[in-house]
C-alpha positions in Angstrom: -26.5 22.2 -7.3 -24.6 19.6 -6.1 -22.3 17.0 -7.7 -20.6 13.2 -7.1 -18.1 12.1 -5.2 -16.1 9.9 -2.7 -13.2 7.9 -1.1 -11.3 6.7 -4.0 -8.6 3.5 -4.2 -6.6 4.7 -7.0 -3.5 2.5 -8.8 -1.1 4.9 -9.8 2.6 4.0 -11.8 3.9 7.2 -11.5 7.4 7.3 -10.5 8.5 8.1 -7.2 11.0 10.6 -6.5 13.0 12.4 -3.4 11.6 15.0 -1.2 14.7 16.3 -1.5 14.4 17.4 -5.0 13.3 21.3 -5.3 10.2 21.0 -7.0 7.0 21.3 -6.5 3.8 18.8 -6.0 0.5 19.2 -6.5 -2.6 17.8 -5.4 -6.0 17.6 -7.4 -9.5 16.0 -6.1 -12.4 15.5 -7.2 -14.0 13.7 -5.4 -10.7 12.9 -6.4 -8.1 14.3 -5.5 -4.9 14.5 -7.3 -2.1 15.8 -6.5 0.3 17.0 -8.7 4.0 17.7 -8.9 5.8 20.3 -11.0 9.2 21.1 -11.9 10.8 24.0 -10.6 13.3 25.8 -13.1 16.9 26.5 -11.5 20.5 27.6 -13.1 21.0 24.1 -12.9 17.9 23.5 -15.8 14.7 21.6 -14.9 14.1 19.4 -11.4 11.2 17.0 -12.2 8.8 16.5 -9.1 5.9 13.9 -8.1 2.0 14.7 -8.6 -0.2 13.1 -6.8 -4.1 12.0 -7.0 -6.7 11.6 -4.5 -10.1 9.9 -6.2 -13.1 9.7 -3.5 -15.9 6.8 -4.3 -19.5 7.5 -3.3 -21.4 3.8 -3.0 -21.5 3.1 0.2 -19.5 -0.3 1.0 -20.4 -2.3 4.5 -18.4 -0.5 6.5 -20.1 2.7 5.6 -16.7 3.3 3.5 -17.7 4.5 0.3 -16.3 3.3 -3.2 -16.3 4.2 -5.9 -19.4 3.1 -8.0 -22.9 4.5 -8.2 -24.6 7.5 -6.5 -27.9 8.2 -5.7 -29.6 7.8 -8.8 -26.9 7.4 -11.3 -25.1 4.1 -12.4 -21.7 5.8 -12.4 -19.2 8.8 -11.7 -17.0 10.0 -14.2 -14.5 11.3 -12.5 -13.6 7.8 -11.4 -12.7 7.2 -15.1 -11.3 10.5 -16.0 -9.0 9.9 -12.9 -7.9 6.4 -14.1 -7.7 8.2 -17.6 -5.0 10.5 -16.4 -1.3 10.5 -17.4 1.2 9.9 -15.0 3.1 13.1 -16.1 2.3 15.9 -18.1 5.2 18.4 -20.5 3.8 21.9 -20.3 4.4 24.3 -22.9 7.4 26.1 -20.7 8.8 22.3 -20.5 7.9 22.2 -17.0 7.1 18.3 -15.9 4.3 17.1 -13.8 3.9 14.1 -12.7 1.2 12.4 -10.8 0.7 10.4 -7.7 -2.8 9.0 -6.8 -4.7 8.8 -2.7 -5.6 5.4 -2.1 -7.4 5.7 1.3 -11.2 5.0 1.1 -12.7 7.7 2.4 -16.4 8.6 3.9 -18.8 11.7 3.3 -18.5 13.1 6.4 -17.2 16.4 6.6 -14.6 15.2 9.8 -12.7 12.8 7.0 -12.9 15.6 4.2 -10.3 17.7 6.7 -8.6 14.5 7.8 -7.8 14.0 4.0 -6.5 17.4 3.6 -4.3 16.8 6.3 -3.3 13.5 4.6 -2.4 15.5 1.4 -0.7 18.9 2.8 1.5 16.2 5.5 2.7 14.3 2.7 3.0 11.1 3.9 4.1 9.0 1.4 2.3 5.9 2.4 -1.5 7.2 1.3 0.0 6.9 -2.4 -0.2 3.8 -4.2 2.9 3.0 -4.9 4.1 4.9 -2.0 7.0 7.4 -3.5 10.1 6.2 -1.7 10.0 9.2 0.8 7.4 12.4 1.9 6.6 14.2 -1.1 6.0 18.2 -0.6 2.7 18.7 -2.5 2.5 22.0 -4.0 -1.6 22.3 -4.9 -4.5 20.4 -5.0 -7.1 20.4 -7.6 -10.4 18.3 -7.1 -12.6 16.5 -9.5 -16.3 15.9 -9.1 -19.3 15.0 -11.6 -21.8 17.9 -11.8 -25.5 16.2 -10.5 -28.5 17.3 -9.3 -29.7 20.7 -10.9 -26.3 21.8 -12.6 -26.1 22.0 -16.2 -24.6 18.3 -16.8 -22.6 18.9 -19.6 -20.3 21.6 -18.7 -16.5 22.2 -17.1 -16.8 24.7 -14.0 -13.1 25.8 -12.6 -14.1 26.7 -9.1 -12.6 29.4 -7.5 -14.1 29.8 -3.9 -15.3 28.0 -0.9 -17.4 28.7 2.3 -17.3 28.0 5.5 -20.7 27.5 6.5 -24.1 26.9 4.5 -23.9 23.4 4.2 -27.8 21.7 4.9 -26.8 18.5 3.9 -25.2 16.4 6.5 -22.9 13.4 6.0 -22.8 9.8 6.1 -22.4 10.3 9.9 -25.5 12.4 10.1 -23.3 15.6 11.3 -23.4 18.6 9.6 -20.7 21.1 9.1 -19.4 22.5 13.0 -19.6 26.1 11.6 -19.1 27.7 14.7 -15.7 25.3 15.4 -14.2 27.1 12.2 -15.1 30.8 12.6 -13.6 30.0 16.1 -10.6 28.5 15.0 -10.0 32.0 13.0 -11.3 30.7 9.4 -12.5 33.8 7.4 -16.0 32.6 5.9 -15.0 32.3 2.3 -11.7 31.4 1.1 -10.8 31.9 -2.5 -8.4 29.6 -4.4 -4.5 31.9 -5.3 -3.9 29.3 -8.5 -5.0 31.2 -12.0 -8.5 29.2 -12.7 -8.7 32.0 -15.4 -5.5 30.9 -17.2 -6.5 27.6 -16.9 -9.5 27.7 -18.5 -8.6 30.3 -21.0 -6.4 27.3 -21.9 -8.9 24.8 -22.0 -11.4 27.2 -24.3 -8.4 27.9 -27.1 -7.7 24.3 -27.4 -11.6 23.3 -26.8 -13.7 25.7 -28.8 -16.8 23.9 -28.2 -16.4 23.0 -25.1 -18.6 24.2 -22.8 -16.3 25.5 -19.8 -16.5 28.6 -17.2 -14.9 29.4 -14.4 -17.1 29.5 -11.0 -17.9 31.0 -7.8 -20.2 28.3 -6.2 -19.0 24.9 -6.0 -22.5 23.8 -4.6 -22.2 23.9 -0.9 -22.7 20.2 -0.2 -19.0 18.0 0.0 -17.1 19.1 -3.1 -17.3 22.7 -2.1 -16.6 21.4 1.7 -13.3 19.5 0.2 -12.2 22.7 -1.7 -12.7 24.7 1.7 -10.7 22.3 3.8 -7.8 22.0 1.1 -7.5 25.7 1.3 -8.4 26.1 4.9 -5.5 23.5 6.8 -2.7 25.4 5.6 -3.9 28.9 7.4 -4.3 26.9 10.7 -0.5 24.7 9.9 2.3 27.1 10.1 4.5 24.5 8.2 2.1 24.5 5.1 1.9 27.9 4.9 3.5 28.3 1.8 0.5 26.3 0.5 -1.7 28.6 1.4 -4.5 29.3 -1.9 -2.9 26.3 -3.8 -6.4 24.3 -4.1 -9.5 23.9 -6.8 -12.3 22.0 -8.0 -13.2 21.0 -11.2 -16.8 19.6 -11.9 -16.9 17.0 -14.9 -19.5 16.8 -17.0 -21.8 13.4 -16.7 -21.2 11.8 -20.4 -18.9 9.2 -19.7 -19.0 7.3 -23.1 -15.4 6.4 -24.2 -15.4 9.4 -26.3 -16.4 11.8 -23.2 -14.2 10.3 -21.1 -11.0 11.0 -23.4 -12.5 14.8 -23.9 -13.0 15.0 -20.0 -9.2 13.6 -19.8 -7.5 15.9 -22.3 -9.3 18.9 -20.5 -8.3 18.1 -17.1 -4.8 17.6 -18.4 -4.9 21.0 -20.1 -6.5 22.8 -17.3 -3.5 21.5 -15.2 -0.6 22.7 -17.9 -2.7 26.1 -17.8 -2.8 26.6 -13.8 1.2 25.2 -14.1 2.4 27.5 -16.6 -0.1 31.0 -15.2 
């Protein structure tokens, strides 16, 4: 019912490029989050742009920062080595390019810094990338990646599709819950539902990964990962200047084998779910 994740510090050697180019970036977390960047075809042919992504840690660190490292009972969270697993760019099947750029900030679990790094990704301030690209990247979605834990079945793929706004028992590091009377009166609708096509990406994921176990998903598990899918999809409805990212955010929730072997599987998938939301 719930599943891993935190601040992340993330080395990334993607390549940086303008924010003038015409492209598109995306964003992906999982407890990460990574962002990720897309070409956009023109007369002209095909305009590469920057990805980026975000990885949250969840052991607690002195400051009450968490890193990433154990959680609760487990010795581990695979998403912090699928995320280091990633590419820095992707070819899709259309020939579209996406590369990747990865958050650095340490984060907390509390649901104030889950908004604050929405804001972080949708402003595109180059400097919570590591390397920093040279100037503000426009980020075009955001997927997040979290390890399934605590009830779940532990060895599948869920593709999540929706987020609420309130439901949330659990508080944060802080000890605050979720203020679900500050949203509803900011104008957030209750559930918000991602626009990218989770059922293309994981169509694409089950034809190239028979026996995979994989689904797409309507509860993300109301505790932080569904909270971070809410805020990625709720900041753009209350930024005028992001609304053209309005819908552009998911989750994906990793299975918990993280041998070497499970780790490449759990790479390879995330990269094809990403050519599969890319390419619709």
């Amino acid at each position: 019912m719930a599943s891993i994740f935190g601040p992340v510090s993330v080395i990334s050697s993607a390549r940086a490029y303008s924010s003038s180019l015409s492209g598109r970036v995306v964003v992906v977390t999982v407890t990460t989050l990574l962002c990720i960047a897309h070409a956009r075809r023109t007369t002209a042919g095909v305009v590469p742009c920057a990805a980026a992504i975000v990885a949250s840690g969840s052991r607690k660190g002195p400051s009450g920062q968490r890193n990433a490292g154990p959680f609760l009972e487990y010795d581990f969270n695979t998403w912090r080595t699928v995320r280091d697993a990633l590419p820095d760019s992707l070819q899709t099947a259309s020939g579209l390019t996406v590369h990747i750029l990865k958050y650095h900030r340490d984060t907390r679990d509390t649901y104030a810094d889950v908004r604050q790094v929405s804001r972080d990704i949708w402003g595109g301030d180059p400097s919570f990338y590591h390397p920093p690209p040279s100037s503000a990247v426009s980020i075009d979605f955001i997927l997040h990646l979290g390890m399934i834990a605590l009830g779940w079945d532990d060895a599948q793929f869920r593709f999540e599709t929706v987020a609420r706004r309130a439901g949330y028992a659990l508080p944060g590091d802080d000890g605050q819950l979720v203020d679900a009377a500050e949203l509803e009166r900011l104008g957030l609708p209750a559930e918000l539902h991602t626009t990218l096509n989770v059922e293309a990406g994981c169509r694409q994921v089950k034809a190239c990964f028979p026996d995979t176990v994989a689904c797409v998903s309507g509860d993300a598990g109301l505790y932080f990962c569904e909270f971070r899918l809410y805020s990625s999809l709720a900041e753009p409805l209350l930024h005028e200047a992001w609304a053209a990212k309005r819908g552009k955010a998911t989750f994906v929730h990793l299975p918990q084998a993280h041998d070497e072997q499970s780790i490449s599987l759990a790479r390879d998938i995330v990269c094809t779910f990403i050519k599969g939301l890319v390419d619709g």
